[in-house]
KOLPAMI-621420 format. One record per residue (C-alpha): residue in one letter; x, y, z. Coordinates in pm, whole numbers, padded with zeros to 5 digits. Each point is the difference from the previous one (the first is absolute). Example, Ala and Ser with C-alpha at 12.3 -4.5 7.8 and 13.67 -1.06 7.14 Angstrom:
@r A; xx 01230; yy -00450; zz 00780
@r S; xx 00137; yy 00344; zz -00066
END
This chain:
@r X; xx -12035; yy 22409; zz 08801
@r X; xx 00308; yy 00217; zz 00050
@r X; xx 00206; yy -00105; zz -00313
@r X; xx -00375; yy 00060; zz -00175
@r X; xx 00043; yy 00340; zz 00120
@r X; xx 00403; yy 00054; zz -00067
@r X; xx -00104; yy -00059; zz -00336
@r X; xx -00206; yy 00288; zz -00029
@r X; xx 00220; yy 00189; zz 00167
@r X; xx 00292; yy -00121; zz -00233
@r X; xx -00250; yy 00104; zz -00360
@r X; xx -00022; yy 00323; zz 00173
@r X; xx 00377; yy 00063; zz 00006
@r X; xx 00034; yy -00170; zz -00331
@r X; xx -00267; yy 00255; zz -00190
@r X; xx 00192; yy 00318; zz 00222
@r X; xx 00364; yy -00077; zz -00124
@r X; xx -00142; yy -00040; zz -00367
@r X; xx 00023; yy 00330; zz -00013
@r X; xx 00354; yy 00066; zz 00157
@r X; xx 00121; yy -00112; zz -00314
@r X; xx 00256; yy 00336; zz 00028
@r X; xx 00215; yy 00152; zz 00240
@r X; xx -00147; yy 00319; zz 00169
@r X; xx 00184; yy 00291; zz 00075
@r X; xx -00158; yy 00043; zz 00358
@r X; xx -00200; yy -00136; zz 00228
@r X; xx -00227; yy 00097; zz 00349
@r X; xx -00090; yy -00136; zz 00340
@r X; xx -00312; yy 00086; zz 00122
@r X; xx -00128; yy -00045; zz 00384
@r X; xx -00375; yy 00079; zz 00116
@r X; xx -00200; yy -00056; zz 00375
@r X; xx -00345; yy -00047; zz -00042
@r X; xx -00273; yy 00027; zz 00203
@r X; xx -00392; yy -00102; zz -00074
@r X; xx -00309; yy -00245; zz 00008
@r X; xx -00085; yy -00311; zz -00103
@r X; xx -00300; yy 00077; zz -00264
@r X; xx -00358; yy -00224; zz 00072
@r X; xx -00008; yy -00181; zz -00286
@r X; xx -00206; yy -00249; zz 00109
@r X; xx -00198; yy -00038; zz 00350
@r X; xx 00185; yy -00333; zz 00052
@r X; xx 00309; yy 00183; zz 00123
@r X; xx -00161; yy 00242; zz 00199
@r X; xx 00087; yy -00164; zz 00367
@r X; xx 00383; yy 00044; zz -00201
@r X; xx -00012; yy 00358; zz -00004
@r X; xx 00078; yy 00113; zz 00342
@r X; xx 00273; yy 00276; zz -00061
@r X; xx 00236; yy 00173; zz -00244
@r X; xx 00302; yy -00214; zz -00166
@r X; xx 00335; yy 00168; zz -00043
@r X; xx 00328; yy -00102; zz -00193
@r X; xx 00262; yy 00068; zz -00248
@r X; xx 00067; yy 00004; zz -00340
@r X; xx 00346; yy 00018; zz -00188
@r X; xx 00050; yy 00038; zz -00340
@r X; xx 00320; yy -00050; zz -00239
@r X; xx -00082; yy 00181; zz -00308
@r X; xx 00168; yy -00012; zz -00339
@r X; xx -00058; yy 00299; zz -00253
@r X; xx -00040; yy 00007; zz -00375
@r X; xx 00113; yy 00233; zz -00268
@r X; xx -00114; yy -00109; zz -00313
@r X; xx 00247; yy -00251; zz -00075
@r X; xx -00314; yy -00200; zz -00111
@r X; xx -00274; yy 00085; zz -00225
@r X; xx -00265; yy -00043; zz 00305
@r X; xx 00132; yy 00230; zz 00240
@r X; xx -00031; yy 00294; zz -00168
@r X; xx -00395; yy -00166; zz -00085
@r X; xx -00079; yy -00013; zz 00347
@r X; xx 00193; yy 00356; zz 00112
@r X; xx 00315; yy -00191; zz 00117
@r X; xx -00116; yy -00218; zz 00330
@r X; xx 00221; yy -00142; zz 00267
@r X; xx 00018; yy -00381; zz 00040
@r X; xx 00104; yy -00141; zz 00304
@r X; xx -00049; yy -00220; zz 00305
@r X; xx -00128; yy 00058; zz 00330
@r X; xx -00110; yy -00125; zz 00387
@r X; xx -00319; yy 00042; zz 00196
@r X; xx 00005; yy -00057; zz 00395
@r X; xx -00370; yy 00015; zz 00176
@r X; xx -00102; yy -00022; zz 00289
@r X; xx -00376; yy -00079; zz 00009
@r X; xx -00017; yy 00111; zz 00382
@r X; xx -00185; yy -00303; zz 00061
@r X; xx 00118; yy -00303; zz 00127
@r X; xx -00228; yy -00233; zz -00182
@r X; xx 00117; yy 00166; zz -00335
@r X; xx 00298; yy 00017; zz 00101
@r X; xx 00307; yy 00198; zz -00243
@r X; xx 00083; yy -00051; zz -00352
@r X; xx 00331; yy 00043; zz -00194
@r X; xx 00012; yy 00023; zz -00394
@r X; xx 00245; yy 00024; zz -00277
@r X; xx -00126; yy 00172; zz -00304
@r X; xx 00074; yy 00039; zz -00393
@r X; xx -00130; yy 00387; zz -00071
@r X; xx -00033; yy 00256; zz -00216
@r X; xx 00050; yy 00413; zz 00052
@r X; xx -00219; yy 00251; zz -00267
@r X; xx -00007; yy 00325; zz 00041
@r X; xx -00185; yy 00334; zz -00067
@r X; xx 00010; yy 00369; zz 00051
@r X; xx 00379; yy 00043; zz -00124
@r X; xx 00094; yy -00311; zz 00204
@r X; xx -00114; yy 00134; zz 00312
@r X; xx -00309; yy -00242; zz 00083
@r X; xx 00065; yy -00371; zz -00013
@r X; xx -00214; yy -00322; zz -00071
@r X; xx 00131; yy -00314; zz 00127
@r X; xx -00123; yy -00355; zz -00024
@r X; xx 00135; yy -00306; zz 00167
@r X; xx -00066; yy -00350; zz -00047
@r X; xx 00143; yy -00304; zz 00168
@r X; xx 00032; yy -00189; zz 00311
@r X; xx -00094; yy 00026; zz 00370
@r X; xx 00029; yy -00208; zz 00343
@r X; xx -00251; yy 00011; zz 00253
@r X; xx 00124; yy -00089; zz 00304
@r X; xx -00324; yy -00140; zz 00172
@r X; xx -00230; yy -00179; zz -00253
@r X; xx -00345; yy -00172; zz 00072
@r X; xx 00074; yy -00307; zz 00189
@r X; xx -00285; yy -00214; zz 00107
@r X; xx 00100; yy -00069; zz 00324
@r X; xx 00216; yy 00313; zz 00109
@r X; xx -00117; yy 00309; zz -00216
@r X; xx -00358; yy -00092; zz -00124
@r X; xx -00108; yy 00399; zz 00011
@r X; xx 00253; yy 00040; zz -00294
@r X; xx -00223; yy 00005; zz -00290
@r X; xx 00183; yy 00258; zz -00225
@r X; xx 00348; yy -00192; zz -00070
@r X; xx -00062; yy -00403; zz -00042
@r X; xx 00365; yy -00072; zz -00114
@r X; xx 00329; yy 00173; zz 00156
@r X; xx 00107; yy 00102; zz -00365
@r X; xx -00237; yy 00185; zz -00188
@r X; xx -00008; yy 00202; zz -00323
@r X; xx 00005; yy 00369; zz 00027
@r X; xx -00008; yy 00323; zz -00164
@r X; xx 00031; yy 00367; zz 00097
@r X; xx -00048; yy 00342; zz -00154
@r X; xx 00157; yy 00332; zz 00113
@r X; xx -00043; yy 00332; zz -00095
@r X; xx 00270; yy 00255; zz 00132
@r X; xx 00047; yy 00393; zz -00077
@r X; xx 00419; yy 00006; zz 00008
@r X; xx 00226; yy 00252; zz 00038
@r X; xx 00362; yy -00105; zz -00109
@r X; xx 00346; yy 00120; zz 00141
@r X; xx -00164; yy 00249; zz 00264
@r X; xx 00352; yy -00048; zz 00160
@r X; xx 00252; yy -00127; zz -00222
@r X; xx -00042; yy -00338; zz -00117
@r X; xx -00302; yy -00048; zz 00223
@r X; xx -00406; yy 00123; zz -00020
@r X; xx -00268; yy -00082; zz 00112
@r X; xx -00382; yy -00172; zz -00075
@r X; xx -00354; yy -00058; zz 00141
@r X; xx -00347; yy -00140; zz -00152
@r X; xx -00196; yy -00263; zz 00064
@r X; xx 00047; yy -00399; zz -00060
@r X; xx -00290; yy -00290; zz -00044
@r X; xx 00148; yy -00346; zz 00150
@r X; xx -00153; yy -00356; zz -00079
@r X; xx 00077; yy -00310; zz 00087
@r X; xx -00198; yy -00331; zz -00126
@r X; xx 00071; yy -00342; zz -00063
@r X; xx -00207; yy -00022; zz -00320
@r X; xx -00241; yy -00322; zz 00188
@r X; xx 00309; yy -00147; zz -00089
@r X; xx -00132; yy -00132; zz 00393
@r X; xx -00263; yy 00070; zz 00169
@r X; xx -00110; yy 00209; zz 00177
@r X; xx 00148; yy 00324; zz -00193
@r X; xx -00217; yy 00325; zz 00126
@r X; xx 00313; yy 00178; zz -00087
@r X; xx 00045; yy 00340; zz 00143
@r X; xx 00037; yy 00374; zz -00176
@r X; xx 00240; yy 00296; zz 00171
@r X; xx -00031; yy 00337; zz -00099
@r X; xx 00253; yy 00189; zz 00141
@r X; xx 00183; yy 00354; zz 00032
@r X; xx 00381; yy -00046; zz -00061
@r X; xx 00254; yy 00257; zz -00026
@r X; xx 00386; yy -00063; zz -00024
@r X; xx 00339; yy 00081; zz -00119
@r X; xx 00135; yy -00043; zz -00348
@r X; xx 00391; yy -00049; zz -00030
@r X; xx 00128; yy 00097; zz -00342
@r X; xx 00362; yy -00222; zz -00090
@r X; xx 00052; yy 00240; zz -00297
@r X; xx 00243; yy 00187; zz 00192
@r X; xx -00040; yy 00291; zz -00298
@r X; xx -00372; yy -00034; zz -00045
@r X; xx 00010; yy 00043; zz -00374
@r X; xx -00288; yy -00130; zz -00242
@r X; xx 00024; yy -00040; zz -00375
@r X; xx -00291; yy -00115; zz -00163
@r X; xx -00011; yy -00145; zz -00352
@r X; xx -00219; yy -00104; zz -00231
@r X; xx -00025; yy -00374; zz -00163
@r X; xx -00170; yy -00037; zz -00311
@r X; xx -00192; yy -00335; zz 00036
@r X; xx -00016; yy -00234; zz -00248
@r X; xx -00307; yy -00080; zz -00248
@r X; xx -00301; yy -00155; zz 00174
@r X; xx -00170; yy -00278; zz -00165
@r X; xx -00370; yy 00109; zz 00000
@r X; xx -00163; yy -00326; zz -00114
@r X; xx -00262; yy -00226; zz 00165
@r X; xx 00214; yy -00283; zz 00217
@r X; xx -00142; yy -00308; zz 00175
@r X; xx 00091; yy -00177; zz 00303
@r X; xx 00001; yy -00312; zz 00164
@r X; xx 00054; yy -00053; zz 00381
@r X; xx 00010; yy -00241; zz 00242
@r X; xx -00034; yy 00133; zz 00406
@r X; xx -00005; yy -00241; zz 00293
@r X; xx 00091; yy 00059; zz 00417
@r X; xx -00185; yy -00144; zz 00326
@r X; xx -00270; yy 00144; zz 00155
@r X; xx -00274; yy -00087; zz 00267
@r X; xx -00363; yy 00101; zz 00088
@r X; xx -00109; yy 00234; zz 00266
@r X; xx -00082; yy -00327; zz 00241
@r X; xx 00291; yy -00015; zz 00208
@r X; xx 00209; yy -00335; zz -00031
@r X; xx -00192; yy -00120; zz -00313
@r X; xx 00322; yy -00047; zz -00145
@r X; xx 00241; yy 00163; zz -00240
@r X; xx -00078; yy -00150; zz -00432
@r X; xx 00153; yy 00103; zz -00321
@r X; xx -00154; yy 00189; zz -00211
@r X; xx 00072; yy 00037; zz -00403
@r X; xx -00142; yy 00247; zz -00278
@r X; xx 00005; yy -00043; zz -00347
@r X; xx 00041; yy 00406; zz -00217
@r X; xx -00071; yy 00096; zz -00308
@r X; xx -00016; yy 00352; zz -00096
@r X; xx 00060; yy 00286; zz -00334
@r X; xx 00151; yy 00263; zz 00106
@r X; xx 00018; yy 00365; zz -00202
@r X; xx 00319; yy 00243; zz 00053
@r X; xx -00109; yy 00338; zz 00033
@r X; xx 00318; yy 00134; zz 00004
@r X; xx 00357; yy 00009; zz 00192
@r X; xx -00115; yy -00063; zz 00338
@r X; xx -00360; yy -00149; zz -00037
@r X; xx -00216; yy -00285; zz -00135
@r X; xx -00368; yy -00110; zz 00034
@r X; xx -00074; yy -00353; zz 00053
@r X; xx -00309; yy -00232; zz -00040
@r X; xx -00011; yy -00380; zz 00067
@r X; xx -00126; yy -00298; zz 00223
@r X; xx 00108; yy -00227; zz 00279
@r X; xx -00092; yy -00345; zz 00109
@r X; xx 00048; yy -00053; zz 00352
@r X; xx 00087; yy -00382; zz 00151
@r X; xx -00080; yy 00143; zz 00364
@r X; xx 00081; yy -00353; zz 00263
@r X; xx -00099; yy 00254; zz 00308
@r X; xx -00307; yy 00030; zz -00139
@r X; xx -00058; yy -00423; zz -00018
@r X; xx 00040; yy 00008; zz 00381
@r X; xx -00218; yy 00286; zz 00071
@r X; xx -00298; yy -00101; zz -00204
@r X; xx -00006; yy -00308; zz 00177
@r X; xx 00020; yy 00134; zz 00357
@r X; xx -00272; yy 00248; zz -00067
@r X; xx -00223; yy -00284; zz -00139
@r X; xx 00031; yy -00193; zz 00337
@r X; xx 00057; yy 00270; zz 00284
@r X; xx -00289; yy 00299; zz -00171
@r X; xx -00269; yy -00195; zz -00126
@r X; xx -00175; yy 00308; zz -00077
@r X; xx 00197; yy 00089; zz -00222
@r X; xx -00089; yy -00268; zz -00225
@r X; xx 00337; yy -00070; zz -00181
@r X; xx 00039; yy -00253; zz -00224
@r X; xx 00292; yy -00276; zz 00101
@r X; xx 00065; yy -00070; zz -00292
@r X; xx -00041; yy 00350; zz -00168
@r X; xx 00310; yy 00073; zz -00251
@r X; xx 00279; yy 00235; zz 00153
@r X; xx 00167; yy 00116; zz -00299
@r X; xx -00065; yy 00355; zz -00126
@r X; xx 00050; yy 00177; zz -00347
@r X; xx 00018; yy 00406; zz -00052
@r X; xx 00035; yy 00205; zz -00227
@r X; xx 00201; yy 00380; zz 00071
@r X; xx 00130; yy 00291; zz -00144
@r X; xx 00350; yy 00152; zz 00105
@r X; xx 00252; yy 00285; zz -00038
@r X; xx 00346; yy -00053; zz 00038
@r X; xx 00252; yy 00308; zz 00045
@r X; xx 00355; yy -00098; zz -00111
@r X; xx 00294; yy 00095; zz 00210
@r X; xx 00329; yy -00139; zz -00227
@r X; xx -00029; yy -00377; zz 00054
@r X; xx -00194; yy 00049; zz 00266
@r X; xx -00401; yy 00065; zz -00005
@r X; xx -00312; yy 00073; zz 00257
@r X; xx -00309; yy -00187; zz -00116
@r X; xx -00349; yy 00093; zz 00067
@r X; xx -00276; yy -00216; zz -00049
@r X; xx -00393; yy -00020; zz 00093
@r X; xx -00204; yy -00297; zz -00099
@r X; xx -00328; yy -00185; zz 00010
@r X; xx -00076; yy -00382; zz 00048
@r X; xx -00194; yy -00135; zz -00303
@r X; xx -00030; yy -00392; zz 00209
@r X; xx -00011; yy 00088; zz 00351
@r X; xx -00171; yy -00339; zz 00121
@r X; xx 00044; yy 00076; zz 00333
@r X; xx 00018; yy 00346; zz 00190
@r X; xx 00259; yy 00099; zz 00163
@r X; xx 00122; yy 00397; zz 00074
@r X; xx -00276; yy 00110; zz -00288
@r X; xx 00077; yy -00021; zz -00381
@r X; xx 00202; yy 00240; zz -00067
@r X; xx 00407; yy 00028; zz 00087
@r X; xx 00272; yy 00205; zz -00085
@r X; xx 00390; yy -00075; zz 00000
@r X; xx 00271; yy 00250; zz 00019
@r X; xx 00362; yy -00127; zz -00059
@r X; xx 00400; yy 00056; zz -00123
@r X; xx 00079; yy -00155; zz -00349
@r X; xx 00367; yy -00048; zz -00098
@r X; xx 00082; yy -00080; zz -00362
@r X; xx 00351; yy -00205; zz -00130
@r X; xx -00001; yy 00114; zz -00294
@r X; xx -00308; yy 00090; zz -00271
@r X; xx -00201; yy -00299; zz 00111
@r X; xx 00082; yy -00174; zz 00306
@r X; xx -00155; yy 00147; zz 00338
@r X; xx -00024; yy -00098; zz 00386
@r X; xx -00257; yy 00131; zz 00208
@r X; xx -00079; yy 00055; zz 00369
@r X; xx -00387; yy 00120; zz 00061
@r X; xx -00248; yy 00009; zz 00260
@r X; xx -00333; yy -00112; zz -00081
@r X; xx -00339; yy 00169; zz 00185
@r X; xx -00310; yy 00046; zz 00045
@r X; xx -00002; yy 00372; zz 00081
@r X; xx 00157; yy 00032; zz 00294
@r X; xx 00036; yy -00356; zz 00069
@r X; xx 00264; yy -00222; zz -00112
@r X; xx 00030; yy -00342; zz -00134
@r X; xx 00303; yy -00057; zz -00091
@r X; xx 00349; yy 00111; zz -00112
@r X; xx 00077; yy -00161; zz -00365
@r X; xx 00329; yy -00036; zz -00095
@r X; xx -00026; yy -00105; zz -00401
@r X; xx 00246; yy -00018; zz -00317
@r X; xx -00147; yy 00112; zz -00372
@r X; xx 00118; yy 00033; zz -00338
@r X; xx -00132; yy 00296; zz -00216
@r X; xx -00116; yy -00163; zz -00363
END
């Protein structure tokens, strides 16, 4: 379970330092306090929710200049790397501490900022059947998660040193990579100080001219796979594979629309179907009814130099048995070597709930 998890970690660093290809000229450390709630997602964490979680986020940030043909695309963004302390202010929840691949946008001449973090946490108190039943939320001490910030900054309000405050969204889920996996949501107010190591604070901007983009239709074949485990508690963790195919259409430099299909070999789903067919009678499941799946989607991808974000919302065709309704959706990080090879890390869902983080390899055709 915890080398499952280092791994993601580890595809998170590796898409982060694709682009820190070239030396910057300067670089920032950011530190926030935040203060907030834990959003009622779902009604099943509601005896969680007993006060306001706290913590601490630092940030090593790494500017861009235009040395590369995206940064000017995407108004020059900071890349960097960064740590989240929280305390959930509840013992059964207990505190979390992530490491983070993120990115920096801005607006407004620079002065508000859009951040978005993905990697790893550790929960300090998972479920445990015997000692921490009430812990619904966090099934696994390592967990996926992601958060988003949005700060108004002022820089070098005295000397190298300003300041920032906005609000930041924290989650933290094991992707039913165990059960259970409730998962919690923090919205938060943070504000902070932003160190500048630019001792001169000077900015020169350029302008890359990117190269030609090949507009033609492209086709892809993936394969995805990972563990994962039904909402019954100790039902056991399976493998899972799926089987891609998918055209794709570039729109332009940064985007592409996608349409294609997926066959999913789902084992979790095996187990399940067979203890709802003995324990719930009444709901008059087949034993021996088939567990695999096949869907069809459509996609957009938005292309970040070898890096990409991919968007996708599809539709079971053979859904033999239900589970989580027929549709899903997947959001996920794409990294290309070269024109046709990709890795991918993506979390699977059925609206709000996940299924399952994929990790998959593809080759563009």
């Amino acid at each position: 379970m915890k080398n499952r998890f280092l791994i993601v970690l580890f595809f998170q660093c590796l898409l982060l330092s694709a682009q820190q290809q070239e030396a910057s000229p300067a670089y920032t450390l950011g530190t926030d306090v935040f203060y907030g709630s834990i959003l009622l997602h779902n009604t099943d964490i509601s005896h969680l929710i007993r006060s306001h979680p706290s913590g601490l986020i630092l940030a090593f940030n790494r500017e861009t200049y235009g040395e590369q043909a995206w940064h000017s695309t995407f108004n020059y963004p900071d890349v960097g790397y960064s740590f989240i302390y929280q305390d959930m202010r509840n013992s059964v929840l207990g505190e979390n501490y992530g490491l983070y691949a993120h990115y920096n946008f801005y607006l407004l001449n620079r002065a508000l900022q859009f951040r978005v973090g993905q990697g790893i946490a550790y929960n300090t108190n998972p479920y445990d059947r015997e000692e921490n039943f009430r812990n619904n939320a966090y099934g696994t001490a390592f967990m996926s998660s992601t958060y988003l910030m949005l700060n108004y900054r002022k820089m070098r309000l005295l000397g190298t040193l300003g300041v920032k405050a906005g609000l930041s969204l924290v989650h933290y889920s094991n992707a039913n990579v165990k059960a259970p996996n409730t998962s919690t949501n923090t919205i938060a107010f943070n504000a902070g100080l932003v160190y500048d190591l630019d001792a001169e604070g000077k900015r020169e901007y350029k302008i890359t001219e990117p190269g030609e983009t090949d507009r033609d239709m492209a086709y892809n074949l993936a394969f995805s796979t990972g563990i994962n485990e039904s909402d019954v508690i100790g039902s056991g963790q399976f493998p899972f594979y799926i089987f891609t195919v998918s055209a794709e259409k570039r729109l332009g430099r940064v985007s592409s629309v996608q349409l294609g299909t997926d066959i999913f070999f789902s084992n979790f789903l095996k187990k399940l179907i067979r203890f709802q067919s003995t324990s719930f009678p009444e709901l008059q499941v087949d034993p021996d009814t088939d567990y695999k799946r096949v869907g069809i989607f459509a996609g957009h991808e938005l292309y970040i130099n070898r890096m990409s974000i991919v968007t996708q919302l599809g539709y079971y065709l053979y859904y033999p048995f239900d589970f989580e309704g027929r549709v899903y959706n997947r959001v996920g990080l794409k990294r290309y070597f070269g024109d046709r090879y990709y890795a991918t890390l993506s979390l699977k869902s059925h609206a709000a709930k996940a299924e399952a983080v994929e990790l998959g390899f593809g080759i563009r055709i």
